[in-house]
N, C-alpha and C positions, 0 to 999 in steps of 0.2 A: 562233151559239154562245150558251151560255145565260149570263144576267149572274153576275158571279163573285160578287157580295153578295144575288141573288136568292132567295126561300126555293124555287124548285122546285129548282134545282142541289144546294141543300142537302138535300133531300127525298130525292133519289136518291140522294145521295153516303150518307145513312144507310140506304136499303135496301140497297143494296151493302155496308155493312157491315155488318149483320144476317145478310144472304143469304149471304157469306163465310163469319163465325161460324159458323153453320146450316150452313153445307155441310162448313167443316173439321171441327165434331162428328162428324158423319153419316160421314164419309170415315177418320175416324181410324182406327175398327177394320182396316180395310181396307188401311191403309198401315205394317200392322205389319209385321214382319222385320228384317234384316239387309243384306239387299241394299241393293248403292249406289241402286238405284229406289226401295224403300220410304223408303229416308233424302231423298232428293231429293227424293219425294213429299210430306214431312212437312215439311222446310223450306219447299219453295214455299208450303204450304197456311199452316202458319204464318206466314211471310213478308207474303204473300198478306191474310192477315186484320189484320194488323198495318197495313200499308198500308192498307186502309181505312179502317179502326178513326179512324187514323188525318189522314185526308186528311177527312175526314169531321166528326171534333173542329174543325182548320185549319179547315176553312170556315166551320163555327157558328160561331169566335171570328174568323174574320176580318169576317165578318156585325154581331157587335157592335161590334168594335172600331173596326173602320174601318181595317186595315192599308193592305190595298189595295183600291181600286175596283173595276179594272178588269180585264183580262187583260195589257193592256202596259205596269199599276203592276207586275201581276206577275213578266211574265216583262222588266223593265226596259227596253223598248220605247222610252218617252215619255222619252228623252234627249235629245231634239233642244233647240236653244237655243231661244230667245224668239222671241217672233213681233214683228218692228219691223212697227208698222202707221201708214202716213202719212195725215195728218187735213188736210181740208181746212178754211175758216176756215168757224163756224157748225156744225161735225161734232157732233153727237150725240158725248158719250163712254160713255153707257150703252145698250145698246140691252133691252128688255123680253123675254124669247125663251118667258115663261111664266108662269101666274096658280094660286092656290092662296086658297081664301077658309080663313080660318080658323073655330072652331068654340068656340061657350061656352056656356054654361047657358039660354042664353038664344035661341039659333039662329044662324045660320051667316050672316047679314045683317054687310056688311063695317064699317057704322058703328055694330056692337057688339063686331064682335072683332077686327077689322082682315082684313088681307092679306099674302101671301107673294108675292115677285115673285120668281122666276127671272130674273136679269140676268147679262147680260158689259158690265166694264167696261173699257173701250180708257186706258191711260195715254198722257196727250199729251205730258209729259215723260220717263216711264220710254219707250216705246216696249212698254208690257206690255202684257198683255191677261190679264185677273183671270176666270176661268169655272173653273166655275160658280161664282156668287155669289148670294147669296138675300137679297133685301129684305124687312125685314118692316115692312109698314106699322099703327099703332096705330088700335084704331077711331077716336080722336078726329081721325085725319087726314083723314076722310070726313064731316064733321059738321061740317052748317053752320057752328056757332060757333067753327068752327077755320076756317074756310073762307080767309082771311087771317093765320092763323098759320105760323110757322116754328119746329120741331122740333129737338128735342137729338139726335145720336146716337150710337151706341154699333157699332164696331166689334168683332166677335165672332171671333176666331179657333179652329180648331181646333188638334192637335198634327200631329205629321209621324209616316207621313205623312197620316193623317189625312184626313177628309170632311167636305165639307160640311155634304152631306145627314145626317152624325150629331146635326149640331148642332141641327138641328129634331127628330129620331126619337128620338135617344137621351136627346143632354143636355137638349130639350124649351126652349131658349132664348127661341120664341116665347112658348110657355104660359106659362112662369116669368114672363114679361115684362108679358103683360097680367093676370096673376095680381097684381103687385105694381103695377100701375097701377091694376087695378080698388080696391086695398088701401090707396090714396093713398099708397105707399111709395116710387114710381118716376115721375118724371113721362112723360105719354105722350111714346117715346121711338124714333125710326126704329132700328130693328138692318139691320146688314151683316152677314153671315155668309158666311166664307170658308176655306179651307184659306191657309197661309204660302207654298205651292209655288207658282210661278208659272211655273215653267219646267220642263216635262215634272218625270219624277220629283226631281229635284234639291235639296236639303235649304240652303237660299241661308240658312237664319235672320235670314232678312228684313234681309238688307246689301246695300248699294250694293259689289258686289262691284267688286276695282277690275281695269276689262278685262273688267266682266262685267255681269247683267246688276243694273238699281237696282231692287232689290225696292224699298228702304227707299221709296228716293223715291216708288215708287209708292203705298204706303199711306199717306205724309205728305203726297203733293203730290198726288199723280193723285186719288188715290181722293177725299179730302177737297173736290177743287176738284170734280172731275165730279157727287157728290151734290148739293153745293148749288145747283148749273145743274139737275139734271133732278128733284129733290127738293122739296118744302117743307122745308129742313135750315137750322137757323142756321148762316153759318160763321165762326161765333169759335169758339177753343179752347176757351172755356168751356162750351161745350155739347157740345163730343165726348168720348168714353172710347172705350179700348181696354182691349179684356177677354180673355183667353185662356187653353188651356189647357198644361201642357208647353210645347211649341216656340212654341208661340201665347203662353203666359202670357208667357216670355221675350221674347219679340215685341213681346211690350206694352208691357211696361216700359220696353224701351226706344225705343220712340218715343214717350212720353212724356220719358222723361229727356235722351234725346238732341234731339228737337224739342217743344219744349214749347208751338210756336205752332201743334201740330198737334193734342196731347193733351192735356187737363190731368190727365185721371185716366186709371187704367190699373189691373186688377186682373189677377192671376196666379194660378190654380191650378195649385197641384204646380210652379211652372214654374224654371229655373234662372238663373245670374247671368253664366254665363261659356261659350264657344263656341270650340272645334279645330275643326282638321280632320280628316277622317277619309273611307272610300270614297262615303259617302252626299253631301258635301258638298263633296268637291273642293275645290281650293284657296280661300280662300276672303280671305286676306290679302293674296296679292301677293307674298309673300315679306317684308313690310314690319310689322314686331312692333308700330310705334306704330296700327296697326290694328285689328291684335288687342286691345291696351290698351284703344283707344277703343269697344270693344263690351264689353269688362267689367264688368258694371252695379256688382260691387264696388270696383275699382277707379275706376269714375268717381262715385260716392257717397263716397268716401275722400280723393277727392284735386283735383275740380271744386267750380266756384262751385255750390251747390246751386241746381235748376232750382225755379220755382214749381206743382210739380207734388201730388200727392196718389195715393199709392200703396194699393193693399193686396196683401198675401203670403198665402196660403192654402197651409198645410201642414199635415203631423200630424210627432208623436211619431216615427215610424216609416217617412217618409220620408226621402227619398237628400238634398233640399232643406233638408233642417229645420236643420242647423248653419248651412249658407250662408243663411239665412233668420234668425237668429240677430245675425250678424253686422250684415248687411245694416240688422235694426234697429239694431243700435248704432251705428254708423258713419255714421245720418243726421243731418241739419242742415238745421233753417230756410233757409229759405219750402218745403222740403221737407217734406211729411207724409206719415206711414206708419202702417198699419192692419194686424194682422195676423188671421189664421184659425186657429187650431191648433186640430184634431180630436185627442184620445187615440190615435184609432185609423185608420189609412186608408190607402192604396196609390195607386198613378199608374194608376186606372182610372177608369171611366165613375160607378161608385156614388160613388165619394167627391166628385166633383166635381159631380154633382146633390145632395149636402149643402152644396155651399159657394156654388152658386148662387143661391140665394134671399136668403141675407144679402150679397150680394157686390152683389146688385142694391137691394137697399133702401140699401148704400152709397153706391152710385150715386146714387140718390135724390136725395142730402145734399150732393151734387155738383153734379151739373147744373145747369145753369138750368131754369127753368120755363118751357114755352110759354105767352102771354099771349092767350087767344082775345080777338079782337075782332069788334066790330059785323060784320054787314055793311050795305054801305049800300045 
């Protein structure tokens, strides 16, 4: 079966609806009358072209957007629970399944523009298992003069449901990345790039659901501990961020706010404060409201000791976020710090959120630690 985000699937799906068009022209004179046949024949053709027209648009925007991947995001398939995998002592929590040299002005040589690594990462306390994930490693991590160095990094999420592979194709996170490293704006800096789902199609908004599975954990505790075992990564807080978009941005933030010895910084585009339930999400509380409370980023910015974290908000005029965005500023408090983004103009799509990516990383910058190359001996 051909991939459902493929462009030849897409290729056909628009000659079929060309060839549809083109044939209900051609056919109309033909199906003129009064008979129940000519009317049947004119609905179907219409129908008929419509449908394509149709299914056709669907796929070029599911192609960009990244709805669904696959055919069993599509047709809701991947509902199985989590995958509990037991790790013996010494286990590998990342294993490598794939290499991608990156590409800059200068040639494709990895200690000028780094690498993309395709990984699955196994959590040893969630019991998760994070694929596809995609490393991207900075040229300077290849280069001698780092050869003894350890790396800030930056957790990169998408929205729901969301891909991975958008976050290199579309939003371009790597480029953007060594664009503003080469710019001395961002210090060389490892990326994760990951979708929030971890559990077939299932919309967890990254909670230790209770009776269910620990996303959160995973991205606080698994993820964080497993990089710096199989990485050059520092692991103090102060050298990671977490960045995302939508369900990602919302993601972010709050595991900063809620673990602060995991994030110190967290950027959010478009992304929101507050999380229901609903069919995509399934229970997600327990039945238990002081849960729900405790994922309210407003609520816990209003009414919690404020964490030592550093936040930014990325919104426009004319998004669904920009009141609760709003707020959000006002209702902060020391050792808490907040940054925000307002565009005039912008939507919860892929274009707005390559506008906010470039200052959102130069923020980072300003955040992170510096990796300190040293000798080698």
């Amino acid at each position: 079966m051909p991939s459902l985000t493929g462009l030849p699937l897409q290729i056909i799906a628009v000659v079929v609806a060309v060839a549809a068009f083109a044939a209900t022209m051609w056919l109309w004179p033909r199906l003129g009358g009064r008979g129940w046949r000519p009317v049947l024949g004119r609905l179907g053709a219409f129908l008929g072209t419509q449908l394509a027209v149709l299914a056709a648009m669907g796929l070029v925007a599911n192609s960009y957007f990244g709805f669904y991947t696959t055919w069993s995001d599509l047709l809701g398939l991947d509902g199985s629970p989590g995958t509990v995998v037991d790790h013996q002592p010494g286990a590998k929590a990342i294993s490598v399944t794939g290499e991608q040299k990156m590409y800059s002005s200068q040639g494709s040589v990895q200690e000028r523009s780094g690498m993309i690594q395709k990984v699955e990462i196994r959590g040893a306390s969630s019991g998760l298992v994070g694929t596809p994930a995609y490393v991207y490693l900075p040229p300077q991590y290849f280069q001698p003069g780092y050869a003894n160095t350890r790396f800030p990094m930056a957790l990169v999420l998408s929205g729901y449901p969301g891909s991975a592979e958008k976050l290199i194709s579309l939003l371009e996170y790597p480029a953007s990345t060594l664009k503003a490293i080469e710019a001395k704006q961002l210090p060389p800096t490892v990326l994760v790039m990951m979708k929030p789902t971890l559990v077939g199609n299932r919309d967890t908004e990254c909670m230790d659901v209770p009776g269910g599975p620990q996303v959160e954990t995973f991205f606080t505790e698994d993820l964080p501990r497993a990089m710096s075992a199989a990485y050059r990564v520092t692991d103090r807080p102060e050298a990671r961020a977490a960045i995302g978009d939508s369900t990602g941005g919302y993601c972010a933030l709050k595991f900063a706010m809620r673990k602060p010895d995991a994030y110190r910084s967290a950027v959010s585009l478009s992304g929101y404060y507050e999380t229901g339930n609903d069919p995509t999400t399934g229970d997600l509380f327990g039945g238990r409201p002081e849960v729900k409370r405790e994922n309210d980023l407003l609520w816990r910015i209003r009414h919690l000791p404020p964490p030592p974290v550093s936040l930014l908000l990325a919104t426009s005029h004319n998004e669904e976020n920009y009141p609760a965005t709003q707020q959000m500023v006002a209702a902060f408090r020391a050792p808490t710090q907040v940054s925000t983004i307002t565009l005039d103009t912008g939507g919860h799509n892929f274009h707005t959120w390559t506008r906010e990516i470039p200052p959102a990383l130069e923020w980072l910058g300003k955040r992170l630690d510096q990796p300190r190359p040293q000798a080698l001996s």
